[in-house]
Every structure is written in structure tokens, then in C-alpha cells.
C-alpha positions as CSV (number, residue, x, y, z in Angstrom):
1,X,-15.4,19.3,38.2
2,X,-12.0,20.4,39.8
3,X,-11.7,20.1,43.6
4,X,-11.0,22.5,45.7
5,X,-7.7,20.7,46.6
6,X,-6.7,19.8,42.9
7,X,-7.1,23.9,42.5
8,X,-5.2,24.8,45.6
9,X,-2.1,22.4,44.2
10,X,-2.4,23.8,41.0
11,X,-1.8,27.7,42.5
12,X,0.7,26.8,44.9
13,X,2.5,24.7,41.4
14,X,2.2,27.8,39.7
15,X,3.8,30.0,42.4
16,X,6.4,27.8,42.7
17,X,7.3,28.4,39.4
18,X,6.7,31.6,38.4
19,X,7.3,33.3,42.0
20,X,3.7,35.0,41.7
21,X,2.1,35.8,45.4
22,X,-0.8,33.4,46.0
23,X,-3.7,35.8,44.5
24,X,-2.1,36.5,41.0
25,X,-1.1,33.0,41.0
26,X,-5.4,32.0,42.1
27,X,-6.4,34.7,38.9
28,X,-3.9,33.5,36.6
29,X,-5.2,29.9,36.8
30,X,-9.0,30.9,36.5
31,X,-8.4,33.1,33.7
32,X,-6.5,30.2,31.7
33,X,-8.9,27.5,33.0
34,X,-5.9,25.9,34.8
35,X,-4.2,25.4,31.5
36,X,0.0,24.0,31.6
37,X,2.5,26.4,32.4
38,X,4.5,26.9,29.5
39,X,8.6,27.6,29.7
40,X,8.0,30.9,28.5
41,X,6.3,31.7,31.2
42,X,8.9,31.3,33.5
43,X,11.1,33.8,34.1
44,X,14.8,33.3,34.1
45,X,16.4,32.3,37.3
46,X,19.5,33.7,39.2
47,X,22.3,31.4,39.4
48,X,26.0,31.5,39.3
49,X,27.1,31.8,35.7
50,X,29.0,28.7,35.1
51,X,25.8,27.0,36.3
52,X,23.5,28.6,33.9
53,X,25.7,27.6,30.8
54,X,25.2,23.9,31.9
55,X,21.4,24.1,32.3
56,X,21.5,25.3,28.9
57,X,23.9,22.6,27.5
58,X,22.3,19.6,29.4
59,X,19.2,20.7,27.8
60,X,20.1,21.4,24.5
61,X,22.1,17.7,24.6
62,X,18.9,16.2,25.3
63,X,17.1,17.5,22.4
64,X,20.2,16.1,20.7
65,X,20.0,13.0,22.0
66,X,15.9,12.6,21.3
67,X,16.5,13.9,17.8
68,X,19.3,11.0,17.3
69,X,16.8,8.3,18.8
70,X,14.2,9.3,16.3
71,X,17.0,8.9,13.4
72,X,18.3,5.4,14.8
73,X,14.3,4.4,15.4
74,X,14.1,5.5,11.3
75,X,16.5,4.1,10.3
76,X,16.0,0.7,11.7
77,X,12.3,1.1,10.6
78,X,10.9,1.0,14.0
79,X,7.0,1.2,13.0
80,X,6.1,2.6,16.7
81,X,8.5,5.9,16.0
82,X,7.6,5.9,12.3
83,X,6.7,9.6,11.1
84,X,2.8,10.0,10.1
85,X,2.3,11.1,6.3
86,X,-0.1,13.9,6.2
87,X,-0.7,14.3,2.8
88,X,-2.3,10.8,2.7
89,X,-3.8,11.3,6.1
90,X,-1.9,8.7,7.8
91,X,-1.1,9.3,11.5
92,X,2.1,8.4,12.9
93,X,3.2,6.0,15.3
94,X,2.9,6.9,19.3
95,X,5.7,6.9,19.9
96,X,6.7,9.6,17.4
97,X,3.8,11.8,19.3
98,X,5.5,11.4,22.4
99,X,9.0,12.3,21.0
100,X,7.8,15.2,19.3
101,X,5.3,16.1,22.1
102,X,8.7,15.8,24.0
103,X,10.6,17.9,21.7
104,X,8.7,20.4,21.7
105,X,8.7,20.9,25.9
106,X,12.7,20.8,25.5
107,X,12.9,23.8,23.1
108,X,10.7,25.4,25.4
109,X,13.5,24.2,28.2
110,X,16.5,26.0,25.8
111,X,14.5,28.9,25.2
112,X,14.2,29.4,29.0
113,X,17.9,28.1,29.6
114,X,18.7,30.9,27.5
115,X,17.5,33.7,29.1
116,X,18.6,32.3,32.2
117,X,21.9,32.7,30.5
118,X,21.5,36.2,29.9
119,X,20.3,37.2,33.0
120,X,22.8,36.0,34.5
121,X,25.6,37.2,32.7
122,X,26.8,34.1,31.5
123,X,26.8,35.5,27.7
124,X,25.9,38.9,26.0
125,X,22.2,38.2,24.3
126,X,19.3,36.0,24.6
127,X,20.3,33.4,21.3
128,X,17.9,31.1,20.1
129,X,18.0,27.2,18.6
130,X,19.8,28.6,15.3
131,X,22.1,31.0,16.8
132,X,19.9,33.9,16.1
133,X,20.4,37.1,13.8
134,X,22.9,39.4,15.3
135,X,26.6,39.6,16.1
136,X,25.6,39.2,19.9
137,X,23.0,36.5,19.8
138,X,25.7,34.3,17.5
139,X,28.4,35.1,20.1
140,X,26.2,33.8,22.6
141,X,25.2,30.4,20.8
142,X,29.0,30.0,20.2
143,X,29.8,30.4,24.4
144,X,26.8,27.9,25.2
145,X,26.8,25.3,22.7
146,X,30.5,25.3,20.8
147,X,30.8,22.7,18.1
148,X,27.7,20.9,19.5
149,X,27.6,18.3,16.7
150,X,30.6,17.3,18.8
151,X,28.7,16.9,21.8
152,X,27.7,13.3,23.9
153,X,25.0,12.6,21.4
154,X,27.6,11.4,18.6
155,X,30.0,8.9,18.9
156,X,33.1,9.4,20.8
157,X,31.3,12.5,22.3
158,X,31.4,14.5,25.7
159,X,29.4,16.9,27.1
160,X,31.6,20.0,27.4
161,X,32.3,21.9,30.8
162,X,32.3,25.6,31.3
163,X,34.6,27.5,29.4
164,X,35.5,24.3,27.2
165,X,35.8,24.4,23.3
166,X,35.3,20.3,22.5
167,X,35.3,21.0,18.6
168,X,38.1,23.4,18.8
169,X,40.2,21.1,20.9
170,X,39.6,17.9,19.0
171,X,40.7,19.3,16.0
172,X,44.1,20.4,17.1
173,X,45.6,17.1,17.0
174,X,49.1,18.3,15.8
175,X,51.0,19.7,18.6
176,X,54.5,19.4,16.5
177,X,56.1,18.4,13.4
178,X,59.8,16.0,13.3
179,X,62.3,18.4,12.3
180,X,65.2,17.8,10.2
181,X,65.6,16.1,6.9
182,X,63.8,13.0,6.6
183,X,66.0,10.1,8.0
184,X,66.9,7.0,6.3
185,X,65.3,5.1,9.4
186,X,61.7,4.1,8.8
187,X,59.1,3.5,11.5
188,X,57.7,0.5,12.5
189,X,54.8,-0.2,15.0
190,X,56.5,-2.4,17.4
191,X,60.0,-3.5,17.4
192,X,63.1,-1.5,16.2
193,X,65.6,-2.7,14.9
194,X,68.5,-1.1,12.6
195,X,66.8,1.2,10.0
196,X,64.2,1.1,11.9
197,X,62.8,3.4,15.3
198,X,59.5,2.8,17.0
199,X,56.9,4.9,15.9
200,X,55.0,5.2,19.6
201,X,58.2,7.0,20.7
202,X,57.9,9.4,17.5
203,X,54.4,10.5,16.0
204,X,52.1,11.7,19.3
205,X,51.1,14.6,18.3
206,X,52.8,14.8,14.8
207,X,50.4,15.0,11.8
208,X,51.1,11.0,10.7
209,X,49.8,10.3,14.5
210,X,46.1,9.5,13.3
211,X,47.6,7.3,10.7
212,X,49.6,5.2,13.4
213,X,46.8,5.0,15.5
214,X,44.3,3.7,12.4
215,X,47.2,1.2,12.5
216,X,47.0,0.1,15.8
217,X,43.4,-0.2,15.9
218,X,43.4,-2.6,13.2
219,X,45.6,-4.4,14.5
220,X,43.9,-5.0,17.4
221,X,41.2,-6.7,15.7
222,X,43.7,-9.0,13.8
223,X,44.8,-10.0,16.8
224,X,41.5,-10.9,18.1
225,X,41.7,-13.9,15.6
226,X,40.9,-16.9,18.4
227,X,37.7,-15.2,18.6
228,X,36.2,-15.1,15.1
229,X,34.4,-18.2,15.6
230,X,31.8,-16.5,17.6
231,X,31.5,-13.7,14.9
232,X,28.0,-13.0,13.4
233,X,27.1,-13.3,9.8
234,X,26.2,-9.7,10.3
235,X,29.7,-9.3,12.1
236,X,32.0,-10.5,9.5
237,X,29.5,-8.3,6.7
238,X,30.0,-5.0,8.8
239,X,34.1,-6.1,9.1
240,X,34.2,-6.1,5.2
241,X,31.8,-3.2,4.9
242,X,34.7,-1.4,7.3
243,X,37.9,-2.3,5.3
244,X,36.1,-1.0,1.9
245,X,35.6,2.2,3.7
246,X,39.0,1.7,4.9
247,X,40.6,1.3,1.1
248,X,38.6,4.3,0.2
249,X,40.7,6.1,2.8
250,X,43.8,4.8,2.2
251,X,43.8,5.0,-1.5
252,X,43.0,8.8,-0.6
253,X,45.4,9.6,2.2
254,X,48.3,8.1,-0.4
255,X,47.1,10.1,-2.9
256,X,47.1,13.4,-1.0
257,X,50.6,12.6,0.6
258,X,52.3,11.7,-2.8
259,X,50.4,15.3,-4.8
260,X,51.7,17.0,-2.1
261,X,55.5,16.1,-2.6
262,X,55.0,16.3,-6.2
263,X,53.6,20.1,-5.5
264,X,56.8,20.7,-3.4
265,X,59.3,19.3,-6.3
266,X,57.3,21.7,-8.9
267,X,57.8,24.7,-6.6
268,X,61.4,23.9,-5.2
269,X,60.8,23.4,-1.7
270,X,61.8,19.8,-1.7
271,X,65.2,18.6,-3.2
272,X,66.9,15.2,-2.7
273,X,64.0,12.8,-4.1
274,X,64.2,9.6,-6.1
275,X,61.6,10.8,-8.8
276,X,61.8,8.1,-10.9
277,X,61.1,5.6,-8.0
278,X,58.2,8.3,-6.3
279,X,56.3,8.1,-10.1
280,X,56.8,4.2,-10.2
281,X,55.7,4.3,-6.5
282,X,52.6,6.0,-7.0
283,X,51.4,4.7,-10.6
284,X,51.3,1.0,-8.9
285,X,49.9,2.3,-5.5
286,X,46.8,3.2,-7.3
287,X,46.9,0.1,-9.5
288,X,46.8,-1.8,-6.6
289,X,44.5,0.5,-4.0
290,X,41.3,1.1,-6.7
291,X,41.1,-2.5,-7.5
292,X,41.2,-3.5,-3.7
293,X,38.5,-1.3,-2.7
294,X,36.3,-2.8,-5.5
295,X,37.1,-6.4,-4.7
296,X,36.2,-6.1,-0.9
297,X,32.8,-4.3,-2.1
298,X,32.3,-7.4,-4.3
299,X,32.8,-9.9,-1.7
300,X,30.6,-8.1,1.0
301,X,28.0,-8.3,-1.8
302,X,28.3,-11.5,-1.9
303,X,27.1,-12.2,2.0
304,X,24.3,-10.4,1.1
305,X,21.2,-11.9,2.3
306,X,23.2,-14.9,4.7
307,X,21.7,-16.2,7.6
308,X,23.6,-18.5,10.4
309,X,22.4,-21.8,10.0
310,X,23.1,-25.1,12.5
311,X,25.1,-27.6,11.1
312,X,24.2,-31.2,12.3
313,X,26.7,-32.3,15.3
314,X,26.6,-35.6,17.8
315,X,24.8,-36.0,20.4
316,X,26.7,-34.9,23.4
317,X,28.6,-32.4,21.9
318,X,27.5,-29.8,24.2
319,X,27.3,-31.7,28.1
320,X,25.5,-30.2,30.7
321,X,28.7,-29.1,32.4
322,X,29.6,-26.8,29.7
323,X,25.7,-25.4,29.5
324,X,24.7,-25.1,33.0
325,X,27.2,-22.3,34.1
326,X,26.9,-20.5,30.4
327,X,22.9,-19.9,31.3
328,X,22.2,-16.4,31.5
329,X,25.3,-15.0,30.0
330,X,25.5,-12.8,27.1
331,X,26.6,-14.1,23.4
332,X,29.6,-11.2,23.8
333,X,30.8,-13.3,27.1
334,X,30.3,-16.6,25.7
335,X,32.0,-15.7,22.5
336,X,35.1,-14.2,24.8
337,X,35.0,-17.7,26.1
338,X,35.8,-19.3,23.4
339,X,38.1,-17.5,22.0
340,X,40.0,-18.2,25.4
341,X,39.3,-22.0,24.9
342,X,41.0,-21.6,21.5
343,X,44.3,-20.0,22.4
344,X,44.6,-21.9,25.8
345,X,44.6,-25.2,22.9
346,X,46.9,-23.7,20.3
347,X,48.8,-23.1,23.0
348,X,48.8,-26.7,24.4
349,X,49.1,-28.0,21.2
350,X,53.2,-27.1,21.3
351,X,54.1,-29.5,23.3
352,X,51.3,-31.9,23.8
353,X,47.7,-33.2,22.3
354,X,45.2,-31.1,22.7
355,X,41.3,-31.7,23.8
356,X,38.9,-29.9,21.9
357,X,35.9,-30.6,23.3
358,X,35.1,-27.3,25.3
359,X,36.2,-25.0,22.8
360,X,33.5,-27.5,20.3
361,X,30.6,-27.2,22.6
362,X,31.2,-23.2,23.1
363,X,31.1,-22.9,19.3
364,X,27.9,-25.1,18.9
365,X,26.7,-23.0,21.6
366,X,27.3,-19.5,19.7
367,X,26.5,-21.1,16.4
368,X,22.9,-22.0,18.4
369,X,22.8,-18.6,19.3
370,X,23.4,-16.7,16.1
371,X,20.9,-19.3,14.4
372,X,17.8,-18.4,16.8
373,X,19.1,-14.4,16.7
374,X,19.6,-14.6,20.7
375,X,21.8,-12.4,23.1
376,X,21.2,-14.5,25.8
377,X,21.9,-17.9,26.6
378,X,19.1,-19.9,27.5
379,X,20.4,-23.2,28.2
380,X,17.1,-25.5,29.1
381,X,15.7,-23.9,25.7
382,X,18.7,-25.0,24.4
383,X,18.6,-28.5,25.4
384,X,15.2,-28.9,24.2
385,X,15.9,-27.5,20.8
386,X,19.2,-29.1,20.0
387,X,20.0,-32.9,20.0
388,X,23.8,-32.1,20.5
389,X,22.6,-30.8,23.8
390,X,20.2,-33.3,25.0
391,X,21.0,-33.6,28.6
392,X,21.7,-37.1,29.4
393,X,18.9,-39.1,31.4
């Protein structure tokens, strides 16, 4: 039986939501049996425009973000968010009721959000979830949610602000073109030298600028080379299952560049080429770009299914020294550790012996770590589990 009090909260709730006086608020609960308020109950509120367009985009990000949890929980086969299959009358897991229990209270938040929009003249129409039917309702979807598969729930994403276009923006990458002939200097990524001019100082904002950049990024990880020893199994796999999709990409972008200066030469909008070399060019570019892509596939195939394993290693290998201050610390940290310990010995190892030891125990410790599938060091566990890091007495 419901208490006087519990009913009292429950009217004064609804008035402070729907902005009913106390009586209608008092009928309105007895006649639904106290049932929830629903979101399209509520009418829309009064705020200042550029306020309404972000209720509406924070809530339609969050029913974003729960639809790409529920993808990442699928994919990963999560059986607590696994989807139910009706047709065999098998319920789903719980917490795939509560994200679509969830779901379904955030349309409900969008739907209101959008008639808040409305009313407060922040666009021309109420739209709904798709956009809606009319020339109105889709101009109105466009000024609250532009290019929302853009938005913070994908990688790289933001949440717009008022009046920004995310989409529309990210896509004009080319602000300007090099003019002139094209010069007998090529680029190169770092130094210059002659025949050659740096390409940071050249291709911002020029159409080969994502090209340069793909560059750079790569060569980041290249450069990151004192710290593949505390690579993953899975990490190297995901590296080779990158460069194939990398190949792919290059064997296309070459491809597209080379049929588009052959187009030019057929309509006489390009003079001065070598065309012998450009055909001789191109025919072993693809001999050499198919092949490659096929050849990384092949040898990520053949990691499939590898596990880290512990190789056997001394006693002492790992002393409590090195352990004791490593407890607690991620395997990302510990593996930036080592890496250090590697260069600072190359290093040394110009101009005078080098000791090894550290940079040995910080490998044991990763290769410990990727064996037992831990992202935390746990260095009593360890010492209990590992004769090279038996602690002494």
C-alpha cells in the first residue's frame, strides 16, 4: 500500500516536471495508478536557442555511444550483453535489457529535445530519429545533428558546438593546390638537400597532405623499435593486419594517381611526360604492390592461433630491486621502460660495454605478463610463480 508520503513525493515529482498545479498533478497520478512519467509527457522547455541544440546533441550522442557499446559487447561476444533469440525463446542477457530498457528512455529524451528545439526556435520543425518526412523536419535534423556519424562516439570524434558543421569541415582538407609546372625537386620527409625540398614546409593543406601525414605516422611506429620487445602476440598480429590494410591502400592510391595522368595525356591537358618510363612505372608498381599485400596476409595467417609462452631463464634474472618499484604499474608503462633500458644500452654500447641486466629482467617481466594475460604488474605473484624471480632469502 502507498504511503501517504510516498504519494505526496510522487505529485510534487510530477509537478516538477510537467509544471501542473498541485490538484491536476494529485488526479493525474490516481488516474494512472502513479505510473512513470514518460518524456512525452513533458512539455518542451524555454531556453536560449544555442542551449536547446546541445540538449538535443548530448542526448542523441548518448544513444550513439550505448548503441556502439552494444556493438563492441557483440563483437567481443560478451554473453551478459548478448541479444535474446526469440524465435527459439531464448531470453537475452541483462545486460542487453538494461541497454535497451536504456535506449528506449533516451529516444524518449530526443523526442523531447526536439520539441524543445522547436519551441524555442532553434530550428524550423519538430524532426524525429530519421530526419523525418518533410523539407522542414530534414532541415531541422541537419541543424541539430550534422554528419552525426562523425560525432564523439567514433574514433577521432567530437561532439560539435552550436552552429558547427564537424562532417562538412573534416572533409575540406584541401585548402590549396602548388601552382606551376611540376618541379624537378622531389620532396622528402625530413632533410633537404639539392633536388630535394621538405615536404612539411609544402603539402599542409594541399591534396598529397593526407598522404604525407600516413607517412609520418608510420614512421613513428618504426621509430618506436627499442620498444618491440614488450609487444604482444596480439600486438605484432594487429601491426601486420594494419600494413595489409595499408598495401591495399597504397596499391589503390597509386593506381588512381597514375589513371589519372594517363586520363590527362588522352585528353591533352598534360604535356611534357616521359610515357615510356610512366607505363614501365606503373606495370612494375602493381607487380610489386598485389604481391605484397598477399604476402603480409599470408604471414599474419601464420600467427594465427600464438600464444606468449615463458622461456626458461636463471634464477635471479629478475632481483627484487627491479620488481619492487614495477608493482602496480601497467604493462604499457613497464613496456616504455624497457624500451628506455634498450636505447640508454645501444647507446652506451658506442663507446663502452654495456650491462644488460635491467633491460633482461624488464623483458622477463613483460614476457611474465603477456604469458598470464595481465595488465598489471603483480610482483609478489610474480615471485611466487617464476623461479627467475624468486626473491633471495
Amino acid at each position: 500500500m502507498t504511503s501517504d508520503k510516498s504519494r505526496k513525493r510522487d505529485i510534487r515529482r510530477r509537478m516538477q516536471a510537467t509544471g501542473e498545479p498541485y490538484a491536476e498533478a494529485a488526479r493525474r497520478i490516481a488516474e494512472q495508478d502513479a505510473q512513470p512519467i514518460l518524456a512525452a509527457d513533458v512539455p518542451p522547455a524555454r531556453v536560449p536557442a544555442p542551449v536547446a541544440v546541445m540538449l538535443a546533441r548530448h542526448l542523441f550522442a548518448a544513444t550513439q555511444h550505448i548503441g556502439r557499446a552494444r556493438r563492441l559487447a557483440a563483437d567481443h561476444h560478451v554473453p551478459a550483453f548478448a541479444e535474446g533469440d526469440h524465435r527459439r525463446d531464448r531470453p537475452g542477457g541483462p545486460l542487453h535489457e538494461i541497454s535497451t530498457d536504456i535506449t528506449g528512455d533516451l529516444f524518449g529524451l530526443v523526442d523531447w529535445a526536439n520539441r524543445t528545439a522547436h519551441a524555442c526556435g532553434a530550428v524550423p520543425a519538430v524532426t524525429t530519429l530519421l530526419g523525418g518526412s518533410d523539407a522542414e523536419q530534414r532541415q531541422a535534423y541537419e541543424i541539430l545533428y550534422p554528419d552525426s556519424h562523425t560525432w564523439c562516439a567514433s574514433v577521432g570524434g567530437v561532439l560539435p558546438g552550436p552552429g558547427e558543421q564537424p562532417g562538412a569541415q573534416a572533409r575540406r582538407t584541401v585548402t590549396h593546390s602548388l601552382p606551376g609546372p611540376v618541379p624537378a625537386e622531389r620532396l622528402a620527409s625530413r632533410t633537404s638537400g639539392p633536388g630535394t625540398t621538405k615536404a612539411a614546409d609544402v603539402v599542409a593543406g594541399t591534396p598529397a597532405g593526407p598522404v604525407w601525414q600516413a607517412g609520418q605516422a608510420l614512421e613513428r611506429y618504426t621509430s618506436d623499435w627499442m620498444n618491440r620487445g614488450g609487444d604482444s602476440p596480439a600486438d605484432l598480429a594487429a601491426t601486420l593486419d594494419g600494413l595489409g590494410a595499408l598495401a591495399a591502400q597504397l596499391h589503390s592510391a597509386v593506381a588512381a594517381v597514375v589513371a589519372e595522368t594517363g586520363r590527362r595525356l588522352h585528353t591533352g591537358s598534360l604535356t611534357g611526360v616521359d610515357l615510356d618510363r610512366l607505363e614501365a612505372a606503373r606495370d612494375q608498381a602493381a607487380e610489386l604492390l598485389g604481391p605484397l599485400e598477399a604476402r603480409i596476409r599470408q604471414t599474419r595467417l601464420a600467427l594465427t592461433g600464438a600464444t606468449a609462452a615463458l622461456p626458461p631463464a636463471a634464477p635471479g634474472t629478475v632481483p627484487p630491486n627491479v620488481a619492487g618499484p614495477l608493482d602496480g604499474k601497467t604493462l604499457a608503462e613497464i613496456r616504455a621502460e624497457l624500451g628506455d633500458e634498450v636505447f640508454t644500452q645501444r647507446h652506451i654500447g658506442k663507446t663502452r660495454p654495456t650491462d644488460e641486466r635491467r633491460a633482461d629482467a624488464l623483458e622477463r617481466i613483460v614476457q611474465w605478463m603477456h604469458a598470464r594475460g595481465d595488465a598489471v604488474y603483480d610482483a609478489p605473484a610474480h615471485a611466487k610463480t617464476d623461479p627467475a624471480a624468486r626473491l633471495s632469502g
